[in-house]
C-alpha positions as CSV (number, residue, x, y, z in Angstrom):
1,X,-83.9,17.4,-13.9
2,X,-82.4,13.4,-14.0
3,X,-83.4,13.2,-17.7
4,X,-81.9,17.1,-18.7
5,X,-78.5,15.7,-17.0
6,X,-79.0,12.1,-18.7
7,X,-79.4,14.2,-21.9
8,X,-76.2,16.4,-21.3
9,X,-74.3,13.3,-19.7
10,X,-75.0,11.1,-23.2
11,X,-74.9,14.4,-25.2
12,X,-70.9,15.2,-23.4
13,X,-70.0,11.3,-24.3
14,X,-70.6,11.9,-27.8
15,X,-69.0,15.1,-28.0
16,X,-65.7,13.8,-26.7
17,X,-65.4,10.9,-28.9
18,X,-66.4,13.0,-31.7
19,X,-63.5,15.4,-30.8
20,X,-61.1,12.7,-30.2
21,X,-61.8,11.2,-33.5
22,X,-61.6,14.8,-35.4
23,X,-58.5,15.8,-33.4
24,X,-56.7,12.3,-34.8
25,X,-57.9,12.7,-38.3
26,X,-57.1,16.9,-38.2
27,X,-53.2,15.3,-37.5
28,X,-53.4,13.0,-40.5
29,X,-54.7,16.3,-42.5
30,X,-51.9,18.4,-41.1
31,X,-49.4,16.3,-41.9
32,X,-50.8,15.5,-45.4
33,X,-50.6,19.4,-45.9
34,X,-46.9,19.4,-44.7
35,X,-46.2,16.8,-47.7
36,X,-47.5,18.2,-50.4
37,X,-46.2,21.9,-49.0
38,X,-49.2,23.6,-48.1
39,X,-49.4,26.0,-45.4
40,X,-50.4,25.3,-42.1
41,X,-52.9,28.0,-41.5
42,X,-54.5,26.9,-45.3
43,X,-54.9,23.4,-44.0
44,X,-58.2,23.1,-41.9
45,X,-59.8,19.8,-41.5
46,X,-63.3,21.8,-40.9
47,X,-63.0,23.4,-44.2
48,X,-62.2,20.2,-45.7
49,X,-64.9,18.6,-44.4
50,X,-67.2,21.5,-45.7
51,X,-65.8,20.9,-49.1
52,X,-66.0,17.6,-49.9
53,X,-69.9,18.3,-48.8
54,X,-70.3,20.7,-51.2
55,X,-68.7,18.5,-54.0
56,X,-70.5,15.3,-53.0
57,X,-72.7,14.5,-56.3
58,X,-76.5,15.4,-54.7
59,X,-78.2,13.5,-57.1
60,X,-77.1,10.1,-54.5
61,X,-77.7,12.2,-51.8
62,X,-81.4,12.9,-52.4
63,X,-81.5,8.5,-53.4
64,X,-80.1,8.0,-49.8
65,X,-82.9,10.3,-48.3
66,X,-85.7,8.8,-50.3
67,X,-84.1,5.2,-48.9
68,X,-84.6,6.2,-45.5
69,X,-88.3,7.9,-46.2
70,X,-89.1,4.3,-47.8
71,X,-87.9,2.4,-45.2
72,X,-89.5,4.6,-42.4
73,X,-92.7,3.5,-44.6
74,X,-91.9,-0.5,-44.2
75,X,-91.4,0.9,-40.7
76,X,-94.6,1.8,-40.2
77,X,-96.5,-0.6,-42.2
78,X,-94.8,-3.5,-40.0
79,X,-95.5,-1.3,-36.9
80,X,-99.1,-1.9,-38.0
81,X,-99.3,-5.1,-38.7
82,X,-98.2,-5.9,-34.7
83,X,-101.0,-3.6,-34.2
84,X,-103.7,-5.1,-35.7
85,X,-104.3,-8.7,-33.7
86,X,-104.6,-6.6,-30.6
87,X,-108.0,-5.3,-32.4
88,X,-107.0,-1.9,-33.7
89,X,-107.3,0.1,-36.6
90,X,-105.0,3.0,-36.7
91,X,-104.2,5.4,-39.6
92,X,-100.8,4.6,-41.3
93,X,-99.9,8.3,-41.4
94,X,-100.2,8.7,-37.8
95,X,-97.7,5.2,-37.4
96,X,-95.0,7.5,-40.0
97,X,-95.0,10.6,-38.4
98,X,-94.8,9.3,-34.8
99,X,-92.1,7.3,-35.8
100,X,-90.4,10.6,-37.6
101,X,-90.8,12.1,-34.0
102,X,-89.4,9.4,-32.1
103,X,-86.1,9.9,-34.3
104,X,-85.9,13.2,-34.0
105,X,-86.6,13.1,-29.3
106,X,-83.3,10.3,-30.0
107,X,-81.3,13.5,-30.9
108,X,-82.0,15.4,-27.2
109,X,-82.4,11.8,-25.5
110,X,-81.0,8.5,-26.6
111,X,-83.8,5.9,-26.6
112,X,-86.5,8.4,-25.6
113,X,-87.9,8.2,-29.0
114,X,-89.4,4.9,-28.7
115,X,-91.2,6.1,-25.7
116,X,-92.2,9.9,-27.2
117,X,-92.8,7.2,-30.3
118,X,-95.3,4.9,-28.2
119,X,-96.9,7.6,-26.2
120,X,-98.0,9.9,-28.9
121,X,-99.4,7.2,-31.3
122,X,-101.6,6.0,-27.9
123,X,-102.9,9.6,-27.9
124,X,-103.8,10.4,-31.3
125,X,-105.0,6.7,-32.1
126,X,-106.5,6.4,-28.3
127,X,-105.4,3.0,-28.0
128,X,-103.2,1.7,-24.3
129,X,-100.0,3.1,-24.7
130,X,-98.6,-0.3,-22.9
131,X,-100.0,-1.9,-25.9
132,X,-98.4,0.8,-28.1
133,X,-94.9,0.6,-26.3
134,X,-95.0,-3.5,-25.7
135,X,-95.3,-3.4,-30.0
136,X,-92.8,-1.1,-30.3
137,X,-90.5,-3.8,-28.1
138,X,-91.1,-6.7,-30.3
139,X,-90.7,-3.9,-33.3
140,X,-87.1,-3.3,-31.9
141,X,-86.5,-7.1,-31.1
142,X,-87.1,-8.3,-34.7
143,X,-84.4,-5.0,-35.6
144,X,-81.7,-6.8,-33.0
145,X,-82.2,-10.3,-35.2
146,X,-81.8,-8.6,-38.6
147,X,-78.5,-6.8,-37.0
148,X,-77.3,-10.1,-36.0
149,X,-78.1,-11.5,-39.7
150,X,-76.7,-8.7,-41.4
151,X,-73.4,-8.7,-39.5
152,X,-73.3,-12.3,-40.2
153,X,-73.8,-11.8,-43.4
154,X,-71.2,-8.9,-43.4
155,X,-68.6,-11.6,-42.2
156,X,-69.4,-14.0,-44.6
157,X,-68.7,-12.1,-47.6
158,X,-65.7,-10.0,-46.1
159,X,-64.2,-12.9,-43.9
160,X,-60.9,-12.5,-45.8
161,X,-60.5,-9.0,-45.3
162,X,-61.9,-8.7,-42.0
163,X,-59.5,-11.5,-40.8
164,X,-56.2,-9.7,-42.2
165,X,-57.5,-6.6,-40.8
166,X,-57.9,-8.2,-37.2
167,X,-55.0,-10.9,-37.5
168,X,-52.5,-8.0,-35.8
169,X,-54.5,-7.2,-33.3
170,X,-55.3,-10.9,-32.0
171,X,-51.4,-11.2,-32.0
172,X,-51.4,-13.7,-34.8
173,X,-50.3,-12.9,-38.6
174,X,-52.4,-13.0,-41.7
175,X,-50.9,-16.8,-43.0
176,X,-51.6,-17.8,-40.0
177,X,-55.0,-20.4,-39.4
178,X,-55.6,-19.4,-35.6
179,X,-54.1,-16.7,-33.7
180,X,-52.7,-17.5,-29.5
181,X,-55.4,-14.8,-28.6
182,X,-58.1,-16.8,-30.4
183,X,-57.2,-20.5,-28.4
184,X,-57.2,-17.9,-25.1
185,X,-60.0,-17.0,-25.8
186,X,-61.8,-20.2,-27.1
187,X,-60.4,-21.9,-23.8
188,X,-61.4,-18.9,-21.3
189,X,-65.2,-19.2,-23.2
190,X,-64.9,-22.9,-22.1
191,X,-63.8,-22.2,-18.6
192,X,-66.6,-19.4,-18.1
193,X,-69.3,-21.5,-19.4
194,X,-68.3,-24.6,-17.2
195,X,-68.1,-22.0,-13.8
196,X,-71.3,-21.0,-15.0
197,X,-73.2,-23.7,-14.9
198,X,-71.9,-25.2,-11.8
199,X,-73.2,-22.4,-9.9
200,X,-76.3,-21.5,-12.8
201,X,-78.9,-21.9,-9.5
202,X,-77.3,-19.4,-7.0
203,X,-76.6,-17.0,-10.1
204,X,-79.9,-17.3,-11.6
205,X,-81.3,-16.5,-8.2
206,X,-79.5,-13.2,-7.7
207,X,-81.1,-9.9,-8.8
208,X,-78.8,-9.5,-11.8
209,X,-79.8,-12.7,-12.9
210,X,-83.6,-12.5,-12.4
211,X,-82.9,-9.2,-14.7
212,X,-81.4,-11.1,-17.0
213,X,-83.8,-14.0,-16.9
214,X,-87.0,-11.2,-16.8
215,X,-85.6,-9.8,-20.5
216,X,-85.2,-13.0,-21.8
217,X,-88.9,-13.7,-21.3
218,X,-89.8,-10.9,-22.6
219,X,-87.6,-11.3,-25.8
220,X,-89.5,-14.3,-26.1
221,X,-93.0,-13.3,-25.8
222,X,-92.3,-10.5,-28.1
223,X,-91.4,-13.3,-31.1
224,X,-94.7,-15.4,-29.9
225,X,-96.7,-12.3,-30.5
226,X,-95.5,-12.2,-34.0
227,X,-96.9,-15.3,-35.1
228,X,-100.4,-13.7,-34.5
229,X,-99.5,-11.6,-37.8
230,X,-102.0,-11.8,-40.1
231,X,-99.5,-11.6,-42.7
232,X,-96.4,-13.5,-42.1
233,X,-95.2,-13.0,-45.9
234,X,-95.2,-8.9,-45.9
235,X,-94.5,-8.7,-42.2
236,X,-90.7,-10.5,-43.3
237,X,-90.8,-8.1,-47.0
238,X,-91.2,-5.2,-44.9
239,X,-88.6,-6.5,-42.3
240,X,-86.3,-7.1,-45.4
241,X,-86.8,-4.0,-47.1
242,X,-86.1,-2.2,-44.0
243,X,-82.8,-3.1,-43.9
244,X,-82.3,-3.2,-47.7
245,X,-82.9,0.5,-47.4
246,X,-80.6,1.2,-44.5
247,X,-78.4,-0.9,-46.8
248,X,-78.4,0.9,-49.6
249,X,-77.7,4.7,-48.2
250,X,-74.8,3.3,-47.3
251,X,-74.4,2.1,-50.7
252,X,-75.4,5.8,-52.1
253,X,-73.0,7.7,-49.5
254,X,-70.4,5.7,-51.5
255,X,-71.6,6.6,-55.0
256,X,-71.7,10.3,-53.9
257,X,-68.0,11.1,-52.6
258,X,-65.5,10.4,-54.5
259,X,-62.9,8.8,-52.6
260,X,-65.5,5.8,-51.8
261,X,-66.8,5.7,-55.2
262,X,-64.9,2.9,-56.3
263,X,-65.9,0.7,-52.9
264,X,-68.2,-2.0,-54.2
265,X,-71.3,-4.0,-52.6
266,X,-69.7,-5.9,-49.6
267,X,-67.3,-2.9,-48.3
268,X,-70.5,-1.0,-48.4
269,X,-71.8,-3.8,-46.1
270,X,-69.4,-3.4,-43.7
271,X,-69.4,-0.2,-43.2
272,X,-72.8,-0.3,-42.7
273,X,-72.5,-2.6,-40.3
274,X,-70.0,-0.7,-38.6
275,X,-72.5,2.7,-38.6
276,X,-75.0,0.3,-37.1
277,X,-73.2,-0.7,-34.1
278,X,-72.3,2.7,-34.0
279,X,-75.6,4.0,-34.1
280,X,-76.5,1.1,-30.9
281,X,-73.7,3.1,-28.7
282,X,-76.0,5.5,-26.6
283,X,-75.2,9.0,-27.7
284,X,-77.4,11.2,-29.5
285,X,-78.7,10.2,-33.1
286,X,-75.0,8.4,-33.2
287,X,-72.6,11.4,-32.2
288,X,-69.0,10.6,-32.4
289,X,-69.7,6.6,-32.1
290,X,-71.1,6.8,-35.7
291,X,-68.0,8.8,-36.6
292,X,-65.0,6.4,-34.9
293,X,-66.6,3.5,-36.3
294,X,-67.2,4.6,-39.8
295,X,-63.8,5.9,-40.0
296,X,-61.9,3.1,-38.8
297,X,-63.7,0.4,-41.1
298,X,-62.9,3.0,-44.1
299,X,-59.1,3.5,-43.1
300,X,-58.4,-0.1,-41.2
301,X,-60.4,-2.2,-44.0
302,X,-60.4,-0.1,-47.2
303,X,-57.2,1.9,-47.1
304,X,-59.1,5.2,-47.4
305,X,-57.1,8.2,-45.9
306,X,-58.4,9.4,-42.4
307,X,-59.7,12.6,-43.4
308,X,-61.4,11.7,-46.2
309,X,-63.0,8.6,-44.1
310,X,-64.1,11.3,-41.8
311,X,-65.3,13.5,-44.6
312,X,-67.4,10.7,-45.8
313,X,-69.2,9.9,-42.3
314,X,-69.8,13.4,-41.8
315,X,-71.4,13.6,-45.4
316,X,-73.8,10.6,-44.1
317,X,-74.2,11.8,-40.6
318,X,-75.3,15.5,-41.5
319,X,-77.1,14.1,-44.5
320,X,-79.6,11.6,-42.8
321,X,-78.6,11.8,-38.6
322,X,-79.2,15.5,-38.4
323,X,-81.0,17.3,-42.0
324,X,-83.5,14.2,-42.5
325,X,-84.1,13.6,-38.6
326,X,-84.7,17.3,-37.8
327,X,-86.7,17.9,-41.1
328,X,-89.1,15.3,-41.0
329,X,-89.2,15.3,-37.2
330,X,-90.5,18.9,-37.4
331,X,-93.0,17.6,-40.0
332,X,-94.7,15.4,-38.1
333,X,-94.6,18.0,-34.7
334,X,-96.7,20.1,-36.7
335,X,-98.4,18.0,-39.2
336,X,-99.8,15.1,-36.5
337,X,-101.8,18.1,-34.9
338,X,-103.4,19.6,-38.2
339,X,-104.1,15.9,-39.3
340,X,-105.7,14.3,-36.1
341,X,-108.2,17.6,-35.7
342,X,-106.1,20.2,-33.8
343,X,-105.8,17.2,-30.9
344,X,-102.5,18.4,-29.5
């Protein structure tokens, strides 16, 4: 019963930021209707949306889902190689299709999949399912460094347009060199970090801390335990080609609707980093977080209009978040049994 109302709690979040976002950009449509004198009740957002779908160009569409097939192969082949050193064998198909489940269980259950993910691997490869779940830790550690590279990587080629996009907002202007919110800021970091480590003993001490401090650790010992790779080189290609992947659907979303098709390389970037940190927001394969991020990085960085921003991360969403997901996640609930013997 806790996890059917944690599901419906995470499931209600994303609805209501998904409605907010659709009823904002649904005002934008209406009143882009009014202008160019189109009735009111021939001006639907929804139909829109289900247009521009239709008249996306497929061919890019059926690149972004090979993308995301070919990374969830890196996926697994990395998944693997933590696997190995611990003195197992298991079949690479069995790594793919679990980890095709796990994606689809994050569409009921935010971050159940890695657990649906670990246990049914342990039962079809009969191997510890702490041994299973600890990899599939250190799997999602080395995900949280490549996020922080990539957005790093985001800001270094878009620091110009990111900082003329943000300049308002930090209550600076855009030929300004530093903005009076940045120096608060700088000199409250300073302040916080000096309060912290006068009194670093009692906090460490406390529960939260020892939390904090028990995490830690274990962020750590999940980077030793990489070093026992056997393969260091393809353990990074795989890691790289992972996110090269995730990359480059992105990339292809732009390509196939044409209001984005003239976006380049490093917007594409961006507003992949923006679905990512999206997609880290705890609501269901990315409901409505995907969405508001998406659509402001389109509209607040790129000047494309709200509804067609919208358009395009619903094109994406629907694409890979929902047909993909639920396709190959349905897969692997029936093929895993018929492949590992009828073993349900």
């Amino acid at each position: 019963l806790r996890d059917l109302l944690k599901a419906l709690l995470f499931l209600l979040v994303g609805g209501i930021i998904l409605w907010l976002v659709y009823r904002q950009q649904d005002q934008a449509w209406q009143a882009q209707c009014a202008l160019d004198g189109i009735p009111k009740e021939d001006c639907s957002l929804l139909k829109k949306i289900a247009s521009d779908f239709a008249s996306a160009d497929f061919r890019y569409l059926f690149l972004m889902l090979l993308a995301f097939a070919v990374s969830n192969l890196s996926r697994a082949a990395r998944w693997l190689m933590l696997l190995r050193p611990l003195g197992y064998s298991p079949r690479p198909v069995n790594a793919f299709l679990t980890i095709m489940l796990g994606y689809f269980a994050n569409l009921g259950l935010p971050r159940v999949g890695e657990i649906v993910r670990a246990g049914t691997f342990s039962r079809y490869e009969n191997i510890p399912v702490e041994k299973t779940l600890g990899t599939v830790v250190v799997d999602r550690i080395v995900d949280v460094l490549s996020l922080a590279v990539v957005i790093a990587l985001a800001f270094l080629f878009e620091f110009d347009t990111i900082s003329r996009f943000l300049a308002p907002y930090l209550g600076g202007s855009e030929s300004e060199g530093s903005t009076p919110l940045l120096r608060y800021l700088f000199i409250a970091l300073l302040i916080g970090g000096g309060l912290f480590w006068l009194f670093r003993k009692p906090l460490l001490r406390s529960r939260p801390g020892q939390k904090i401090m028990g995490m830690m650790k274990g962020f750590g010992e999940g980077l030793q335990s990489i070093r026992r790779v056997r393969s260091p080189f393809w353990f990074i290609l795989h890691s790289l080609n992972i996110w090269l992947m995730y990359y480059l659907m992105t990339w292809l979303g732009f390509l196939a609707f044409e209001p984005t098709s003239q976006l380049g390389f490093s917007p594409a970037l961006i507003v992949f980093v923006a679905g990512s940190l999206g997609m880290v927001i705890p609501s269901p394969g990315g409901l409505g977080s995907y969405h508001l991020l998406i659509t402001a990085a389109l509209t607040g960085l790129y000047a494309i209009n709200g509804p067609d921003a919208f358009s395009f991360a619903n094109i994406i969403f629907f694409t890979i978040q929902i047909g993909a997901n639920i396709l190959l996640g349905l897969l692997a609930l029936a093929l895993l049994p018929v492949i590992n013997g009828g073993k349900v």
